[in-house]
C-alpha positions as CSV (number, residue, x, y, z in Angstrom):
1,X,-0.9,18.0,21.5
2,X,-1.2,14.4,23.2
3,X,-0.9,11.6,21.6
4,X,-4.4,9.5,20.5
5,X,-5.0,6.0,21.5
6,X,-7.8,5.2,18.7
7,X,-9.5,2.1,17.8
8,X,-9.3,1.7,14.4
9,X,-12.1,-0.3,12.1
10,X,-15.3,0.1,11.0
11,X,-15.5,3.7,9.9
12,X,-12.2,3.0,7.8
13,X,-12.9,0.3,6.4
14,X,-16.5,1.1,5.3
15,X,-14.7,3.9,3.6
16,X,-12.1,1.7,2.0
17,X,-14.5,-0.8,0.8
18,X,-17.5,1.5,-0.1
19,X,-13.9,3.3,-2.4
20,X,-13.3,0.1,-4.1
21,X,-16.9,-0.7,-4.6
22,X,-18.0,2.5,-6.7
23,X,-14.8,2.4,-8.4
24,X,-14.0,-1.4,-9.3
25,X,-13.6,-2.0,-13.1
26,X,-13.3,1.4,-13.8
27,X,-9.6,1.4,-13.7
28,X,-8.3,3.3,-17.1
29,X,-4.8,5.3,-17.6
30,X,-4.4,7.9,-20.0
31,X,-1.5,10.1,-20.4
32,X,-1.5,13.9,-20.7
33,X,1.7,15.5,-20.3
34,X,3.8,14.3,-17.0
35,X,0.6,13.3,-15.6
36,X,-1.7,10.3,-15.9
37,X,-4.7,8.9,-14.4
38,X,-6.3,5.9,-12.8
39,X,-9.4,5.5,-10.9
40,X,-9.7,9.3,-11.2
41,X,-6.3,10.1,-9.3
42,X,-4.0,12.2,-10.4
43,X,-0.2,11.5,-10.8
44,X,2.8,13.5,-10.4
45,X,6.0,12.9,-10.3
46,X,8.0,16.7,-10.5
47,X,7.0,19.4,-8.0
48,X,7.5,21.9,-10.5
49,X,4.0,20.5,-12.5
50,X,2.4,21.4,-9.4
51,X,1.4,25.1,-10.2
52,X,-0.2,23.8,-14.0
53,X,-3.0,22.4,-11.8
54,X,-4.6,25.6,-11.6
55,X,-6.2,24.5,-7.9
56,X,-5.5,25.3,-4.2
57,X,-3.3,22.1,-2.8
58,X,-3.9,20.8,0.7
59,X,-1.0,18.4,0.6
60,X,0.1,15.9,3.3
61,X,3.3,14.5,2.9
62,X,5.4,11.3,3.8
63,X,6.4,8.1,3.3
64,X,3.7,6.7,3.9
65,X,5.0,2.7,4.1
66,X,1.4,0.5,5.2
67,X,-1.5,3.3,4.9
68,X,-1.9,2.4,8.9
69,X,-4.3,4.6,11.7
70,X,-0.9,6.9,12.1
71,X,-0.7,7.8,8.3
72,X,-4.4,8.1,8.1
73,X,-4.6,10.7,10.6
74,X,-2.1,13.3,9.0
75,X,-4.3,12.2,5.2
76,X,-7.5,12.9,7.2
77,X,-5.9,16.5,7.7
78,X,-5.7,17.5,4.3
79,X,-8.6,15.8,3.0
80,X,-10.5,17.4,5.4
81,X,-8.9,20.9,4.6
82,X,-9.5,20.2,1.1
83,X,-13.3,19.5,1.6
84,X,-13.3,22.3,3.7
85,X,-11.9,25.2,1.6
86,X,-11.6,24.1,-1.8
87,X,-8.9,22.5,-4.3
88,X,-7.2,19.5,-4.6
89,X,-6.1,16.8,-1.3
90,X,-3.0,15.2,-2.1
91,X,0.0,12.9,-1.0
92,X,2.9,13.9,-1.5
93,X,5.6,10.5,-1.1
94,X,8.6,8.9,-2.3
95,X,9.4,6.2,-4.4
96,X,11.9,4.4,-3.2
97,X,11.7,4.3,0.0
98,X,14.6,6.9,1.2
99,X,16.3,4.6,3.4
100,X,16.8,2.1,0.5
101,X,19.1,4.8,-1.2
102,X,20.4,6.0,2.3
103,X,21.4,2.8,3.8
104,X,19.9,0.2,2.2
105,X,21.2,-2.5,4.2
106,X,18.9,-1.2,7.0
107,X,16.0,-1.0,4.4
108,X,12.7,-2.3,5.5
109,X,10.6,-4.9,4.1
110,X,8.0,-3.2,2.4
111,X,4.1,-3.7,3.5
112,X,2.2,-2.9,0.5
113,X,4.1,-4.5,-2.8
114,X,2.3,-2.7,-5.8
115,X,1.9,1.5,-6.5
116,X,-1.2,0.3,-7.7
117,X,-2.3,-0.7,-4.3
118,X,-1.1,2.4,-2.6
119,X,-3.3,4.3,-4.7
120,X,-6.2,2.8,-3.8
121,X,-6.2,2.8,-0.7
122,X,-5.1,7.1,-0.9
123,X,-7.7,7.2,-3.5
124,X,-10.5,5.3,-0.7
125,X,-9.0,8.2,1.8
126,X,-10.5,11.1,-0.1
127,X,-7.1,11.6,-2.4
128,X,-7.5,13.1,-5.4
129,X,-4.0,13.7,-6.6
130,X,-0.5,11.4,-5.8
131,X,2.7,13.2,-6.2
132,X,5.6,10.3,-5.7
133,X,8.8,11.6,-6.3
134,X,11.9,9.5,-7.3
135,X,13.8,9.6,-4.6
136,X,17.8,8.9,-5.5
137,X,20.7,10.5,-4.6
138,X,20.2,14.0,-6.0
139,X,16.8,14.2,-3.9
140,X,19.0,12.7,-1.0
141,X,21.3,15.3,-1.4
142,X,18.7,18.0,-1.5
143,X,19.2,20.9,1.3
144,X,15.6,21.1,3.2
145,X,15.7,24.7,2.4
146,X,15.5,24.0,-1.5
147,X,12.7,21.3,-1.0
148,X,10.5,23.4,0.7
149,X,11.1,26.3,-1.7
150,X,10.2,23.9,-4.2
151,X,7.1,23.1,-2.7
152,X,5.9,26.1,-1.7
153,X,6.1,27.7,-5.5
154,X,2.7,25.7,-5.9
155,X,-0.2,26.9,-4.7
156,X,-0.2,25.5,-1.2
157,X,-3.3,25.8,1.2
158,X,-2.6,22.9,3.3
159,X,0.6,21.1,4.7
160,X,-0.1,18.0,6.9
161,X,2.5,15.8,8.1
162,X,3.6,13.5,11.4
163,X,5.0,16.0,14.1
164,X,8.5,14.4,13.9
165,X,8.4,14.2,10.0
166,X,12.3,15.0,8.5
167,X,13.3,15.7,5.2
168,X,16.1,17.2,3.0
169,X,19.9,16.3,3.1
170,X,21.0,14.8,6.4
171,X,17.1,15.4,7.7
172,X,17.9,18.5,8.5
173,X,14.2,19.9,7.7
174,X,11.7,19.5,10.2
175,X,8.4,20.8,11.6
176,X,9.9,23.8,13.5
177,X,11.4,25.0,9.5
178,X,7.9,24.2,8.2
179,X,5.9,26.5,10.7
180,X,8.3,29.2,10.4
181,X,7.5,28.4,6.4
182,X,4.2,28.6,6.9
183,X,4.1,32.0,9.3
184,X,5.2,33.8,5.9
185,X,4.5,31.4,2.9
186,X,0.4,31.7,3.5
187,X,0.1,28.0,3.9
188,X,-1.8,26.3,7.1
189,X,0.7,23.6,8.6
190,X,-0.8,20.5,10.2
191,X,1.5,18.8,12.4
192,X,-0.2,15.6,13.6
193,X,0.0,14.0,17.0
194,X,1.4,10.7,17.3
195,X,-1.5,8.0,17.4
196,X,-1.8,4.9,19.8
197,X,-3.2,1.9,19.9
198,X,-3.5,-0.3,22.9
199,X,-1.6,2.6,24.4
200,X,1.9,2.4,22.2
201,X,3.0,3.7,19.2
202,X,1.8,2.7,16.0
203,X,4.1,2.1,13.3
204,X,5.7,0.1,10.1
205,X,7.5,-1.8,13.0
206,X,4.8,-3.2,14.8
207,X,2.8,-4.3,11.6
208,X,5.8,-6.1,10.2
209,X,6.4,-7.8,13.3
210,X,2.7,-8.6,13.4
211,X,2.9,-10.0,10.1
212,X,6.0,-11.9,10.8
213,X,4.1,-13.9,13.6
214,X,0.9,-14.5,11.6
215,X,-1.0,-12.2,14.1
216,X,-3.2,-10.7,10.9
217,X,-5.6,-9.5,13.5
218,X,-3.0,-6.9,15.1
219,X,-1.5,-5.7,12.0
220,X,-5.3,-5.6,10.8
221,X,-6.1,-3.3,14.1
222,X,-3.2,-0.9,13.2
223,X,-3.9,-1.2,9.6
224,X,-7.1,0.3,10.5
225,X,-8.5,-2.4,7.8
226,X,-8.2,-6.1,7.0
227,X,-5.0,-7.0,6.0
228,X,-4.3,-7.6,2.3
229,X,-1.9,-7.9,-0.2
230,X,-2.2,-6.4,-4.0
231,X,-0.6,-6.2,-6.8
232,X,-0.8,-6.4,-10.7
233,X,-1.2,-10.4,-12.2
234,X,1.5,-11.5,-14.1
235,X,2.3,-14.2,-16.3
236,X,3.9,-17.7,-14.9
237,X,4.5,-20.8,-15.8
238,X,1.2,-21.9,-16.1
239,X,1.8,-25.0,-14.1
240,X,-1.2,-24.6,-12.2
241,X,-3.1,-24.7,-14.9
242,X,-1.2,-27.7,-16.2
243,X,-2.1,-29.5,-13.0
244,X,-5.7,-28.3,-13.1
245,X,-5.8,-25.6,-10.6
246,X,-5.0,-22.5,-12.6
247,X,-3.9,-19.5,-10.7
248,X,-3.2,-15.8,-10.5
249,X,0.3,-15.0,-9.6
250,X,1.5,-11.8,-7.6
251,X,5.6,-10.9,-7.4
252,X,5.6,-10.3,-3.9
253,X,9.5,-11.2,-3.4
254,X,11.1,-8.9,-1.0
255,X,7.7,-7.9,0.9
256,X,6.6,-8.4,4.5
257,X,3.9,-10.9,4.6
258,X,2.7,-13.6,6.9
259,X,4.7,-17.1,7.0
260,X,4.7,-19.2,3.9
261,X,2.5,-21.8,3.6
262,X,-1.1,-22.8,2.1
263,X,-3.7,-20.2,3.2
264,X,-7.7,-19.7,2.4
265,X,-8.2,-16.4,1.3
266,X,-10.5,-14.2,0.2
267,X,-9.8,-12.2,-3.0
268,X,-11.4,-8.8,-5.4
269,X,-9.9,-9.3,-9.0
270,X,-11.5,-5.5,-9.4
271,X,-15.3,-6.7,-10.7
272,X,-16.3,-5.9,-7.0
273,X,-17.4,-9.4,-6.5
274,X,-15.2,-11.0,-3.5
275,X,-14.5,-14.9,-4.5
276,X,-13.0,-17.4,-1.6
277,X,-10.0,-19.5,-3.0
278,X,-6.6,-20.8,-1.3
279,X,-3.0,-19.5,-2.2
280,X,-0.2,-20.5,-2.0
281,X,2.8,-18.2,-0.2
282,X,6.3,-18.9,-0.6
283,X,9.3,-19.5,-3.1
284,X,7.8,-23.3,-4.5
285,X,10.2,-25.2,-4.0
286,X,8.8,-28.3,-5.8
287,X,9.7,-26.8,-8.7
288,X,11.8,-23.8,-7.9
289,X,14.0,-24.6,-5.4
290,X,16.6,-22.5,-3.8
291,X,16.4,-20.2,-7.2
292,X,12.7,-18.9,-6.4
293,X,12.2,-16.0,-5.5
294,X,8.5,-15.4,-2.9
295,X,5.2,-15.1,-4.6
296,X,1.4,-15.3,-4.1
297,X,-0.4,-17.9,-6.3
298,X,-4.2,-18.2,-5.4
299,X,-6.2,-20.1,-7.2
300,X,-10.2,-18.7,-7.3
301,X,-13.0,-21.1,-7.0
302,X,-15.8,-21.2,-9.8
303,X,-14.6,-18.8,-12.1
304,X,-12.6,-19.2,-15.5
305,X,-11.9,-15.3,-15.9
306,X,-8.1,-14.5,-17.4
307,X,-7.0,-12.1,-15.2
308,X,-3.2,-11.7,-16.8
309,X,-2.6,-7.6,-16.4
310,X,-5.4,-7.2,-13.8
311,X,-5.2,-5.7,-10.3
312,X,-6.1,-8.3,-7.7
313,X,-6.1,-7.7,-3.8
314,X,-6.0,-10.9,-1.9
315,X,-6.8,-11.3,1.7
316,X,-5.4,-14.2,4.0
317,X,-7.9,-15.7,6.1
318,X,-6.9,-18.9,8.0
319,X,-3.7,-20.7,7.5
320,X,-3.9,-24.1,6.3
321,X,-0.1,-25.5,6.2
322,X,3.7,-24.6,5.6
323,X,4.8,-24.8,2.4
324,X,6.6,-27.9,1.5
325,X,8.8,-29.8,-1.0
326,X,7.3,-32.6,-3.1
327,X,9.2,-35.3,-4.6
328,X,7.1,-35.4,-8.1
329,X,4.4,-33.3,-9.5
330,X,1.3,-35.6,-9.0
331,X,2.4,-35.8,-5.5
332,X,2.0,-31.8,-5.8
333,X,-1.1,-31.8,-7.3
334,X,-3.0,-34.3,-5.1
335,X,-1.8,-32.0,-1.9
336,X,-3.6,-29.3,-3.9
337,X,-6.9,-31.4,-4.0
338,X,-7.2,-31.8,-0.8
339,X,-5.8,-28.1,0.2
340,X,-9.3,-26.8,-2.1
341,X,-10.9,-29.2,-0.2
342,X,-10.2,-28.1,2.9
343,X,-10.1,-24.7,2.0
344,X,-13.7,-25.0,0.7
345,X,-15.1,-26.6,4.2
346,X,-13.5,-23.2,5.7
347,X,-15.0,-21.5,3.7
348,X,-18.2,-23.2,3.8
């Protein structure tokens, strides 16, 4: 099949937002066996609990790094078939990314910096049920032939994946072995086209590179929605709260993001009620120096809530300044002032 040059937006991220509208608040986890549960997904982590289900799977599997168009397309396949026929569409992905246990000196920065946001964005796509399996090196080591043995003891309806999808030791497995799988192992296999946009490729690459620039509109096209960053809040130092400005603070050390600097944002804390604020990206170095490692503090206008523990998605709208250092704290916190200030015109 040819590859598709698709325009990706609206339709997307309708679904996406109309997802984390019906669902926002209504996180909960509760364990039950090697399963557990949040906003009504299923998680895995062993293929061999796959059968226990008691449902028809229409898998399609991955790594999955950015939920862009190209991802998207082979999820749209087994949601579809799931809709379709019956059972259960699920994602079937790895946790680490393989080529951090492969050769992690070429390893990636990653796009998305929290499971939690993974999931909702699979859960937005029609997903019903996330298998991530550790990947180290015994699954490294795995011959293709015993992964897809493993896979196919379940009760498997529907396998979609990217047409030049690998897997098993040395990559040896590919979609040729998976439709000669399929021709006797009663499953449909989906091997989906390559998509463009713009007319090339999409991929992890060209969103990082995006980011890297600070062309948020690009990475948002191949995306296929706007650009944000998620993750669970965590506990700092509470400085900002010392200087009057308290914030929420993601760990996003590591991750591919837009430059550093002072940014208005938009942000969901998971009420379903989107606040304007400005955050700060970048290591601090006021008060951190070389030792800090890259995080996201944004600070929310009019509202007190504690949102320590919370899931918050955060998305950068207009960049205000670099980060810089500041010889003293008051020095800091004035520079603050006047970034709300500024950041409340924008947003005005």
């Amino acid at each position: 099949m040819p590859d598709r040059d698709v325009r990706p937006g609206n339709a997307v991220i309708s679904a996406i937002q109309e997802k984390q509208e019906t669902t926002a608040g209504s996180t909960t986890l509760a364990a039950r066996g090697s399963a557990w549960y949040c906003a009504g997904v299923i998680h895995l982590d062993r293929l061999d609990a796959l059968p226990g289900l008691g449902k028809p799977l229409h898998l399609a599997a991955g790594v999955f790094d950015g939920f862009h168009v190209g991802h998207q397309a082979v999820i749209a396949r087994a949601v579809g078939a799931a809709r379709a026929q019956g059972g259960l569409a699920g994602l079937l992905t790895f946790d680490p990314h393989p080529i951090r246990v492969i050769a992690p000196d070429q390893a990636p920065a990653p796009i998305l910096a929290d499971a939690g946001h993974r999931e909702r964005l699979a859960a937005a796509l029609g997903i019903e049920l996330m298998i991530v399996l550790r990947f180290d090196a015994a699954m490294a080591a795995m011959e293709a032939h015993e992964f897809l043995d493993r896979l196919t003891a379940a009760p498997l309806r529907t396998l979609a994946v990217g047409e030049d999808w690998r897997f098993g030791h040395a990559r040896a497995g590919d979609v040729a072995m998976l439709a000669a799988a399929s021709a006797s192992g009663g499953f449909r296999l989906e091997a989906v086209p390559r998509v463009l946009v713009d007319g090339v490729r999409v991929s992890s690459t060209r969103i990082r590179e995006a980011l890297r620039s600070g062309d948020l509109d690009t990475a948002s096209r191949l995306l296929g929605r706007r650009y944000s960053i998620g993750g669970t809040v965590r506990r700092g130092d509470r400085l900002g709260h010392q200087l009057g400005f308290p914030t929420a603070n993601l760990d996003i050390d590591g991750m591919q993001t837009p430059p550093d600097g002072v940014w208005v944002v938009e942000a969901d804390d998971g009420s379903g009620v989107l606040r304007r604020g400005v955050t700060n990206l970048g290591t601090r170095p006021t008060v951190s120096g070389a030792r800090g490692g890259k995080r996201l503090e944004t600070h929310l206008f009019d509202t007190d809530a504690d949102l320590y523990g919370r899931f918050l998605e955060v998305w950068p709208l207009h960049h205000l300044r670099p980060e810089k250092r500041f010889d003293d704290l008051e020095s800091l916190r004035l520079q603050i002032q006047r970034d709300v200030e500024a950041a409340r015109r924008h947003a005005g």
